[in-house]
C-alpha positions in Angstrom: 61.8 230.9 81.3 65.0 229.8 83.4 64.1 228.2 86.6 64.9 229.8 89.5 66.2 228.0 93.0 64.1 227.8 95.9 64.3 231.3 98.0 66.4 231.0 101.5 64.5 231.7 104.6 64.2 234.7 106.3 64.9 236.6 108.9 62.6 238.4 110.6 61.7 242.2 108.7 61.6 245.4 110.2 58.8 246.6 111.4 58.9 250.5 113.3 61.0 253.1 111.4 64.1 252.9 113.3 64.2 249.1 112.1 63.0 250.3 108.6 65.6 252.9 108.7 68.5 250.9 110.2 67.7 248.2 107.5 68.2 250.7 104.9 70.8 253.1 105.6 68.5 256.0 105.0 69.8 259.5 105.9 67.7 262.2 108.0 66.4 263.8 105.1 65.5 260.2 103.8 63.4 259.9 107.1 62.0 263.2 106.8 60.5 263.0 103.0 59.3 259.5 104.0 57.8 260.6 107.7 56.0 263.7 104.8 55.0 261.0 102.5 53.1 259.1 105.3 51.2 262.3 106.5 50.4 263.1 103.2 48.9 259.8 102.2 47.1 260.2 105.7 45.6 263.5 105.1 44.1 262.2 101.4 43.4 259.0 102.3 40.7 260.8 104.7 38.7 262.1 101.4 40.3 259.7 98.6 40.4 256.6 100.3 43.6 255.7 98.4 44.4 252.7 100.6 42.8 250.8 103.0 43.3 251.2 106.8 46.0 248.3 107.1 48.4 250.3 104.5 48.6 253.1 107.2 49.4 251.0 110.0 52.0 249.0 107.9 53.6 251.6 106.2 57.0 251.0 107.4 57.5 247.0 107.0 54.9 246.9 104.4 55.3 249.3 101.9 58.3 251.5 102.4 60.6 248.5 103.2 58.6 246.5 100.5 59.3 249.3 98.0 63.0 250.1 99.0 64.3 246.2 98.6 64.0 246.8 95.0 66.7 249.4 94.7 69.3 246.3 96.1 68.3 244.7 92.7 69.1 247.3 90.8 72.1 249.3 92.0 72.8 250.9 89.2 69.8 252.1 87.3 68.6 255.5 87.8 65.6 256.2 85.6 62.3 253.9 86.6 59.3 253.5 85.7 56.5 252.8 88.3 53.0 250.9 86.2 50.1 251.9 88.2 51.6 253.8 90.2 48.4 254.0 92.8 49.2 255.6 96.1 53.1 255.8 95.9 54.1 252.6 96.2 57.2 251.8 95.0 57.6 254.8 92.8 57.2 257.6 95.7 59.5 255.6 98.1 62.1 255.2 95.2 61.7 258.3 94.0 62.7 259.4 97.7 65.2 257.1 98.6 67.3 258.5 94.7 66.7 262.0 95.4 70.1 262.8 95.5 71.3 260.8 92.3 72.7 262.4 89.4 70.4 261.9 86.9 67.3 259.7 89.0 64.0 260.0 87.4 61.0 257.8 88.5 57.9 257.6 86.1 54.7 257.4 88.0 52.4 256.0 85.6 48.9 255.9 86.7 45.1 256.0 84.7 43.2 257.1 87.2 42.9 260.9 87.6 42.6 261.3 91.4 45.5 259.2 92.1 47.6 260.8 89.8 46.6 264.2 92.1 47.8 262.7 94.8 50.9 261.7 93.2 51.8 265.0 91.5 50.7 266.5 95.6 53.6 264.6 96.6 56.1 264.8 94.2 55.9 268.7 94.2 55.5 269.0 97.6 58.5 266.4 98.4 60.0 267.9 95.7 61.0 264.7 94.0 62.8 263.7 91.0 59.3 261.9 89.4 57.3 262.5 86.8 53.6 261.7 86.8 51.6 260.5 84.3 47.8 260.4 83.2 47.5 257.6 81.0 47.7 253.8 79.8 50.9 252.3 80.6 51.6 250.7 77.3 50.4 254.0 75.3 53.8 255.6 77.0 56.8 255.9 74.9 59.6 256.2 77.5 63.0 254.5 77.9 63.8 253.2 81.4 66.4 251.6 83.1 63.7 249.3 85.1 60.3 248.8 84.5 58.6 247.5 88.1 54.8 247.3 89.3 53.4 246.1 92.8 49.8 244.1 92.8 49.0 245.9 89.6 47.5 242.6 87.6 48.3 238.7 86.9 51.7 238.7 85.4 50.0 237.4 82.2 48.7 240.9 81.7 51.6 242.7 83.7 53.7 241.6 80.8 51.4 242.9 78.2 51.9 246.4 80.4 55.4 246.9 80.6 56.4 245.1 76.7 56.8 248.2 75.9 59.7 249.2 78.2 61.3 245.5 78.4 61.7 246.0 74.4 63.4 249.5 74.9 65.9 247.7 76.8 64.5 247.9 80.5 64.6 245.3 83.0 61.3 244.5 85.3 61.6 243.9 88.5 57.7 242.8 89.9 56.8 242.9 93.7 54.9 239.4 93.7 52.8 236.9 96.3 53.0 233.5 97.0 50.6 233.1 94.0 53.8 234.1 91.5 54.3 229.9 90.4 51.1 229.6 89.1 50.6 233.0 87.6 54.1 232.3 85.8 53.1 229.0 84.5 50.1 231.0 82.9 52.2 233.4 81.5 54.4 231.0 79.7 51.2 229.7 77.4 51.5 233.1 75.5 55.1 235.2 76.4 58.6 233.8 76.2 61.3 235.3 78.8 64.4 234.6 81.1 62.7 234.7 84.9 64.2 234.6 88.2 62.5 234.8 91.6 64.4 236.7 94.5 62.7 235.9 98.1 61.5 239.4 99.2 62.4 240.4 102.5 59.6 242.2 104.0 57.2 239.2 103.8 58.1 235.3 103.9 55.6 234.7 101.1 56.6 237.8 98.8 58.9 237.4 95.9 60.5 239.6 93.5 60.4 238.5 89.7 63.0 239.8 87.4 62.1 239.6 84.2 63.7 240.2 80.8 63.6 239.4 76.7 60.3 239.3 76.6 58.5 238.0 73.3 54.8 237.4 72.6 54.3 233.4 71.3 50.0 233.6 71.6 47.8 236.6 71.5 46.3 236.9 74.9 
């Protein structure tokens, strides 16, 4: 693992959806699959309970904003795989924000079957360029340009996850806490890998960990 220097402060994120759209360039029809996306996840969340009442009132700065930074990361890559892919988040938001990209695909990979209703919900009513599927993310055989996940499990286990597509070539690119130094010093007891920390801008104590060459050195 390569050490990585200490992130640079922050400004302060954006928090209503002009900020949230300014921030990101996004386009009107940007703003309109998103502004869908959020009724969508409001009108399911009233039976399914997807999230929790907080992820509706921080939609914007919390999780489309949190979702869309990753995209700066990776400028180039257009297919993306999304490990438990939950209510959307970042899969749904990428898979928005690359609609128009020759050749974008975002993989929604979730194991639970009433999320992945949801999921499909949006992606054919948003008419997305996604893919959901029902199943185990390491049972999936697909080739990626960037592997990512967002408070899907300690990176020691993460890693087990998404081996897979970091062996196929992809890059993973982890939406993290202020817990990432500790659960990287756990992961280093039993994977070998080049690591470097980006400061995430939506929340002082968030980081983004890119990871890649992954190799197992102790069963976990």
């Amino acid at each position: 693992m390569s050490a990585a220097p200490a992130p640079a402060p922050l400004e302060a994120p954006p928090r209503s959806a002009l900020e949230v759209r300014a921030a990101l360039g996004a386009s009107d029809r940007q703003m309109a699959d998103l502004e869908a996306f959020y009724r969508l996840l409001e009108e399911w969340n009233g039976t399914m309970n997807l999230v929790g009442p907080s992820a509706l009132a921080e939609f914007w700065p919390r999780h489309v904003f949190d979702s869309a930074q990753l995209l700066d990361l990776a400028p180039e890559a257009c297919v993306w795989a999304d490990l438990g892919a939950g209510a959307g988040f970042p899969g749904l938001v990428l898979a928005i924000l690359l609609k128009d990209t020759p050749g974008a695909r975002v993989h929604l990979i979730e194991s639970m079957a009433k999320r992945c209703r949801f999921l499909s919900a949006a992606v054919e009513q948003l008419t997305l360029p996604a893919t959901v599927h029902h199943g185990r993310a390491e049972d999936l055989g697909l080739k990626v340009d960037v592997v990512t996940a967002r408070a899907l499990a300690p990176l020691v286990r993460l890693l087990g996850y998404a081996r897979p597509y970091l062996a196929r070539g992809a890059t993973g690119l982890f939406l993290k806490g202020q817990d990432v130094g500790s659960e990287l010093t756990e992961a280093t007891k039993y994977w070998k890998f080049e690591a470097h920390l980006t400061a995430s801008l939506s929340h002082p104590e968030g980081r983004i960990l890119q990871v890649r060459g992954l190799k197992s050195v102790r069963k976990v």
